[in-house]
Every structure is written in structure tokens, then in C-alpha cells.
C-alpha positions in Angstrom: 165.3 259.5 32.8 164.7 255.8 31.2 166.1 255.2 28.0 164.2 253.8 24.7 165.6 250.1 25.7 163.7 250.4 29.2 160.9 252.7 28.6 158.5 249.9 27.3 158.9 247.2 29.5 159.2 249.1 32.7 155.5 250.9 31.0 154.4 247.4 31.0 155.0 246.8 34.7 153.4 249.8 36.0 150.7 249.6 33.4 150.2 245.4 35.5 151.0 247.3 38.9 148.2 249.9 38.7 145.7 247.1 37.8 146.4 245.0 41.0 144.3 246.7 42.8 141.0 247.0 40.6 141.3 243.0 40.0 141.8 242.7 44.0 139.1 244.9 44.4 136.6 243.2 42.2 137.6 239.7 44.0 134.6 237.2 43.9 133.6 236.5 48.1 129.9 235.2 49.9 128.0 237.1 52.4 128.7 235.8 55.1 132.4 235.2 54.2 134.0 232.3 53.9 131.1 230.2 52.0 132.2 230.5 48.7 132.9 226.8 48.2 131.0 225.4 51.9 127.7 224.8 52.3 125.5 226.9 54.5 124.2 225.1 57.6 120.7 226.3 57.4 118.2 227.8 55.0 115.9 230.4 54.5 112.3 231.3 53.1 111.9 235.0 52.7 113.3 235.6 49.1 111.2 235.2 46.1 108.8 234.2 48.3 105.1 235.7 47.4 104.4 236.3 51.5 107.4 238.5 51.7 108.1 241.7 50.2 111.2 243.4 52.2 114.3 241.3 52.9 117.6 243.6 54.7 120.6 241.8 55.6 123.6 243.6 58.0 126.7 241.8 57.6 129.6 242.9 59.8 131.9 239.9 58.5 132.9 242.3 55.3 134.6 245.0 57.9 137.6 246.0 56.9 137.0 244.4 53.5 136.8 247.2 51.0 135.8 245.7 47.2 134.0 247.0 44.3 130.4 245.0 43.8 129.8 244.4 39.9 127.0 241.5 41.1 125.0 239.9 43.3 124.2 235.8 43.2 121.7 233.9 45.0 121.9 230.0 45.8 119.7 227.2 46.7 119.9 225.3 49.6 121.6 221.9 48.8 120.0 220.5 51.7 116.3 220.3 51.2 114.4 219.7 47.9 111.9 222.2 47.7 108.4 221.8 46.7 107.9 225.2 45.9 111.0 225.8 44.5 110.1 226.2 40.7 110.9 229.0 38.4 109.3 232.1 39.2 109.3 235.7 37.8 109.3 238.4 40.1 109.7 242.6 40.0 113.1 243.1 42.2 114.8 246.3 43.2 118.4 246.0 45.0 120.0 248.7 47.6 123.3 248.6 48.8 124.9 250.6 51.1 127.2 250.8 55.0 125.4 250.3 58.1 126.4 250.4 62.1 126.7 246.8 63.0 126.5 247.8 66.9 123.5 250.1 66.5 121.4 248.2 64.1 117.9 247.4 64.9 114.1 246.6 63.7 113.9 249.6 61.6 115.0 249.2 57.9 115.3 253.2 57.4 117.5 253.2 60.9 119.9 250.9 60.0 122.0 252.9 57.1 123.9 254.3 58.1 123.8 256.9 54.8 121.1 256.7 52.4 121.3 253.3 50.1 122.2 253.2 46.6 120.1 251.5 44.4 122.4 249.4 42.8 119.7 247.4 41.1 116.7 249.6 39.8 113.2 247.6 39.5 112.9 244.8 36.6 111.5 241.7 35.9 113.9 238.8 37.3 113.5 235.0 36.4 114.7 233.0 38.8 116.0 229.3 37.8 114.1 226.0 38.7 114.9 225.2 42.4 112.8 221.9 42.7 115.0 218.6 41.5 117.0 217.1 44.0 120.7 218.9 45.0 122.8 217.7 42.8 125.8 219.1 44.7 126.9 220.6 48.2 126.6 223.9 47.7 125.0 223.9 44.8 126.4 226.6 42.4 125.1 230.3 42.7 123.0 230.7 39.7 120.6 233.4 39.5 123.4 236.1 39.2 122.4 239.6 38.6 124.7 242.3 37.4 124.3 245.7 39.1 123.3 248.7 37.3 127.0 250.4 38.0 129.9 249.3 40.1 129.3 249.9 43.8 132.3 251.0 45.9 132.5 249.6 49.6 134.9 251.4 51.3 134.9 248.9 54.3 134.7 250.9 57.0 131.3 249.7 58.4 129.3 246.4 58.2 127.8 245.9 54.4 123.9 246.2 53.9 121.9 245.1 51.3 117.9 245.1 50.9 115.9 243.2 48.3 112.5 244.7 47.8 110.5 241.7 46.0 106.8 242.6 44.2 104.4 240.1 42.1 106.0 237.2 43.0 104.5 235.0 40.1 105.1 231.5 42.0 103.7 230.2 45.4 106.4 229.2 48.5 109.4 229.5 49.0 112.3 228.3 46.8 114.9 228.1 50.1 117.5 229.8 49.6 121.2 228.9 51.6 122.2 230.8 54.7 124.0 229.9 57.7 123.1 230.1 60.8 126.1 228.8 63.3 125.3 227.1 66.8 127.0 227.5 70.2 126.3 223.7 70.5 129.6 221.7 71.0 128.4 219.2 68.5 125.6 219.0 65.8 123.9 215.4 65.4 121.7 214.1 63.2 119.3 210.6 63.7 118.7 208.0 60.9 115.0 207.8 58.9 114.0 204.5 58.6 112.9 202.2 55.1 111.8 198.5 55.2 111.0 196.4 57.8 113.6 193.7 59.3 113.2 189.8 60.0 111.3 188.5 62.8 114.0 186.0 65.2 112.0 183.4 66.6 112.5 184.5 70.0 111.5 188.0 69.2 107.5 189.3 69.1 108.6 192.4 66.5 110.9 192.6 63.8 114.6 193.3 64.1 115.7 197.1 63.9 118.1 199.8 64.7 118.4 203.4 65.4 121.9 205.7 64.2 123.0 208.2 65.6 125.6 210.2 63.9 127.8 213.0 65.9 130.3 216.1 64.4 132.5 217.5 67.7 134.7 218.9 64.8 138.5 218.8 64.8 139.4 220.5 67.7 138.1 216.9 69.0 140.8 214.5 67.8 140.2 211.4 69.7 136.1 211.8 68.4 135.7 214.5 65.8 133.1 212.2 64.4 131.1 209.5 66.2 128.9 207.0 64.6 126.1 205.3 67.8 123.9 202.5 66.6 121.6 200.5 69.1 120.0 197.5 67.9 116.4 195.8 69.1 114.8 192.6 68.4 117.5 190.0 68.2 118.1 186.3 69.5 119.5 186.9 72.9 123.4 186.2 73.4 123.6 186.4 69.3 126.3 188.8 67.8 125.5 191.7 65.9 127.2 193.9 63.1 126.3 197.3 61.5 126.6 197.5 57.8 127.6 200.9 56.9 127.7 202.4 53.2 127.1 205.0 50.9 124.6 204.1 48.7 121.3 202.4 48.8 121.7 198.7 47.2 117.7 196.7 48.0 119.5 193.2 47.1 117.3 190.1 47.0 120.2 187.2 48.8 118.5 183.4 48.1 117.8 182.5 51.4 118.2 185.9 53.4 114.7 186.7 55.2 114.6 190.5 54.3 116.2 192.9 51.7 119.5 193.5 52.0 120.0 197.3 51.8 123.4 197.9 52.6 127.0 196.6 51.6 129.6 197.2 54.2 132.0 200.0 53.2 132.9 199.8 56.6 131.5 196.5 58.9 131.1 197.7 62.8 130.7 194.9 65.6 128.5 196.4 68.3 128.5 193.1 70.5 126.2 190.4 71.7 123.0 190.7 72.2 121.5 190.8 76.1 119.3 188.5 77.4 116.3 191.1 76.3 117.6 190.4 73.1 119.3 194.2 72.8 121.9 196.1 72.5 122.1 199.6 74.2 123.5 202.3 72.2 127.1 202.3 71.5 129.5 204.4 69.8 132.1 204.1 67.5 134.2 207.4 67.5 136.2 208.0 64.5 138.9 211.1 63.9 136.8 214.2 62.0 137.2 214.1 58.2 135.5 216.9 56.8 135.6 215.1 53.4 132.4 213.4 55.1 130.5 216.3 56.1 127.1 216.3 54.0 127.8 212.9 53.2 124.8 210.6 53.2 125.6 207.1 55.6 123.4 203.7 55.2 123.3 201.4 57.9 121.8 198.2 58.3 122.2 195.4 61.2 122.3 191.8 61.3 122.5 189.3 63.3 123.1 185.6 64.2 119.3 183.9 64.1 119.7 179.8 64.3 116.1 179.5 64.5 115.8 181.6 61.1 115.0 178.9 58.1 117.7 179.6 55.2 120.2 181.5 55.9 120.6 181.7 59.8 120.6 185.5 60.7 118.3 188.6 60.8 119.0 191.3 59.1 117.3 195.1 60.3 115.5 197.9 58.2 117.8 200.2 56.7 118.1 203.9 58.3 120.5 206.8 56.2 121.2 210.0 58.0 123.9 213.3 57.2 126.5 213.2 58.8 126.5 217.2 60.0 129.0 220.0 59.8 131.1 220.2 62.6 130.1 223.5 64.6 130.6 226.8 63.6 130.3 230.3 65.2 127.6 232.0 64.1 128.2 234.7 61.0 128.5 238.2 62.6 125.1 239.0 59.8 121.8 240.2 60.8 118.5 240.2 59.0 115.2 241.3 59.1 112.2 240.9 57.0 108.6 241.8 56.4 105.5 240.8 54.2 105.1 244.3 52.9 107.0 247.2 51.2 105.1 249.6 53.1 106.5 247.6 56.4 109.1 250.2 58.1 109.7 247.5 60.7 110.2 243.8 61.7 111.7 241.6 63.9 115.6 241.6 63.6 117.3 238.2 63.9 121.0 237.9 64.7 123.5 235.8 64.3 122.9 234.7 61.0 122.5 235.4 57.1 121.4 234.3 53.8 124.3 233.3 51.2 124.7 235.5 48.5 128.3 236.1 46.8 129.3 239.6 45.2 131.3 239.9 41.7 131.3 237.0 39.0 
């Protein structure tokens, strides 16, 4: 028996002990899991969307997971800036419930595997305005909605949840995240061109370049990243540099025949010109930094150009491209969607899922 000295303290570490497991339990995590603070590598336009009505996601990746669901959030995809993605109201019902990952299929009905919950009866639901530019990667989850009581998940089987949308009250889609995953060994990404280069007086177009950028990801050391550039246009046997940065800079230079767009963060020889006044792609392989994913590269050549009046050398249009996320195995999610709540089936789609994230 604990004396009077003992009594409250040791009350006060059961009373912290028995609470470990409700705060566990209510732990904020994403669907799939593991996206909490990553963007997803994909997007998708069923939810809120006017031209759909029934949106089930399967996701397998919470297995062995069990949690208590207070909430549900939804966030757009940093990627795109959506022209439809503008505040909309909507009617939106919520059911939550286990499902058999191996045995699920077209049929929404089929695939609980008991009879949902509806954790979020019908209402009115405002969603925020989706259309500016991504101002971060991910962007946060903000249209968070509280569920009508907690939900237990015991765990045991793959998490389902259905969103049953009516009077959308806003045309398109506002893109939500998801991720998708690739088998690909690497995911690349080519550079969009602005401006026009300088004309070298051997040359019957303008000077440009095309960029290439590469993620192999770091089980690739030697190139986990890889930057190719190849360069057309030039003053044969005339050296040429890349210009890479971060930011757009449109400089006027006295004497300089074009715009110059970019200021070297980092300055990349790619060689001298053949005598066809190019130079075939080439690649510059650097170790993977994920600290660069999603980041936003500008390149720009130049080149020697004696016959150039003012300043002797052509410079290139400028090209920016993503550098991608290095591969990743696809989410062990399902979905399926249809245009109609009096749809019982649709076309299920593997390997992939929107992002949503459970509790605050």
C-alpha cells in the first residue's frame, strides 16, 4: 500500500501513462503514408469536381496502423496552378470504414469489408481558393473537416474512405495532391523555352539549347542527379558555357546582343562547338541532393561569337525545368470513381492515391 508521501505523484504517472496511448492514437499521418511533409508526385481531378459524384479510395499502407480519426484534410497540388481551382461550395458526405486490400475491386458496395460508417453526415462544405500560384511544396492541408465522432481503426485491414460529392457550385477541377509512384529507374523532366537567342554570323537561326534534367535517386551515388544540356547555332570551333540559376533575372548588358536571363549559380563548360556549329547533348552528373527536388533550374548558353558587333559572344534563349523526385514505389492505395451517386461501379485504378491526412 503507497503511503500519503507517494500516493500523488505515482497518481500522476499513471494518470500521464494511461494517456500515452489516446495521444498515440490520435497521431496526425497522410494517406498514403509517409507524405505528411513530401510532395505527392502526381495529381488528381475527381474531388470537388462538378463531373464527379463518388470518389472511394483503398489504402493498404495504414495496415497494422491502428489510430483514432478525429479529421480529414485535403491538399492542393503544389505542382500545377489550376484554372479551375477557385473556391467552391459543395454538399459532402464522408464514410469510413476496413476493406480487403487483396479482394478489392470495381464495385464500391464490394469493397467493405463491413458496412461503412458515416463519419461525416451530408453539409454544405466551402472549399478554400485553389487558383494562385503554389506558394510551397506541399502546400499545407487546408480544407480540414472534423468528423462527426471519433472513428476507431482497429488496423487489421487496408483503410477505406468514400467522399460522396453533390451540387458542386464551381466548374473543373481544383487538383488535388496524390501520388502515384513509377517503376521507372529515373524520372526526367525537359526545359520550356522563353526569348529568342543571338544570330552568330556563321549561323542561319538563332542560338539555343535544350536541358535535360535526370533524378536516378540516391541509391545512384556517382549520378543521383544529372543535368544534359545540348547547344545549337554557334560559331563552329567556339566554346560554350551553361549558365545555371534559380531565378529568372531578364538583364539588359550594354553591348550583349540578347537578354541575359540567367546569372551562374553554378557555370557548366559543355565544350567547343563542332564544325556544324553544335554540341551534342552532354551531361553533367552530380550526387542526389533531395534539397533540390521540386526546385525550379534556369539555364541559359553562351558562347564565343568574334563576328558578333559589341560584345563578342551569343548568348541562347533561356529554358527552366523541375528538377523531379527521385523514384518512388508506388503507394499500396487504390481508387475508384464515378460521375454519379447512383453509379455502383467504375474502373478501379491501382497503385496510387489521393493525399489526404487524418487528425489535426
Amino acid at each position: 500500500m503507497l503511503d500519503a508521501s507517494m500516493s500523488r505523484p505515482f497518481l500522476g504517472l499513471l494518470l500521464a501513462a494511461l494517456a500515452l496511448p489516446s495521444a498515440a492514437a490520435t497521431q496526425s499521418f497522410t494517406s498514403p503514408r509517409g507524405l505528411d511533409a513530401r510532395e505527392g508526385d502526381a495529381s488528381h481531378f475527381a474531388l470537388f469536381n462538378p463531373a464527379y459524384a463518388r470518389f472511394q479510395q483503398i489504402d493498404d499502407s495504414q495496415t497494422g496502423h491502428a489510430a483514432t480519426l478525429v479529421s480529414v484534410a485535403f491538399r492542393r497540388d503544389a505542382e500545377r496552378t489550376a484554372v479551375f481551382g477557385g473556391p467552391r461550395a459543395l454538399d459532402l458526405t464522408i464514410r469510413l470504414g476496413d476493406a480487403d486490400f487483396g479482394a478489392v475491386g470495381g464495385t464500391f458496395a464490394a469493397n467493405w469489408f463491413q458496412p461503412p460508417t458515416i463519419a461525416f453526415a451530408r453539409r454544405t462544405v466551402n472549399t478554400p481558393d485553389w487558383s494562385a500560384p503554389a506558394n510551397a511544396r506541399p502546400m499545407p492541408f487546408e480544407l480540414v473537416l472534423p468528423l462527426d465522432a471519433p472513428f476507431p481503426y482497429g488496423g487489421a485491414r487496408a483503410l477505406a474512405f468514400e467522399l460522396l460529392m453533390e451540387n458542386v457550385a464551381a466548374a473543373g477541377s481544383p487538383d488535388v495532391d496524390a501520388e502515384l509512384g513509377t517503376t521507372a529507374g529515373f524520372l526526367s523532366e525537359y526545359g520550356r523555352a522563353t526569348g529568342f537567342g543571338c544570330l552568330a554570323a556563321t549561323q542561319p537561326l538563332e542560338m539555343t539549347h535544350a536541358i535535360h534534367l535526370e533524378n536516378w535517386g540516391a541509391a545512384n551515388p556517382g549520378f543521383g542527379m544529372r543535368i544534359g544540356a545540348r547547344v545549337d547555332y554557334v560559331d563552329p570551333a567556339q566554346p560554350v558555357v551553361l549558365n545555371l540559376g534559380f531565378a529568372d533575372q531578364q538583364l539588359q548588358i550594354p553591348g550583349l546582343c540578347s537578354t541575359l536571363w540567367v546569372l551562374p549559380t553554378l557555370n557548366v563548360p559543355l565544350g567547343t562547338a563542332n564544325p556544324q556549329g553544335s554540341i551534342p547533348l552532354r551531361w553533367t552528373n552530380l550526387a542526389h541532393l533531395a534539397a533540390l527536388e521540386g526546385v525550379r533550374f534556369y539555364t541559359q548558353a553562351l558562347a564565343l561569337a568574334p563576328g558578333v558587333p559589341g560584345l563578342p559572344i551569343v548568348v541562347s534563349e533561356r529554358r527552366d525545368a523541375v528538377m523531379p523526385d527521385a523514384p518512388r514505389v508506388p503507394p499500396r492505395c487504390a481508387y475508384l470513381y464515378a460521375g454519379s451517386l447512383a453509379a455502383t461501379s467504375a474502373t478501379l485504378w491501382r497503385d496510387r492515391g489521393v493525399v489526404v491526412r487524418f487528425n489535426p
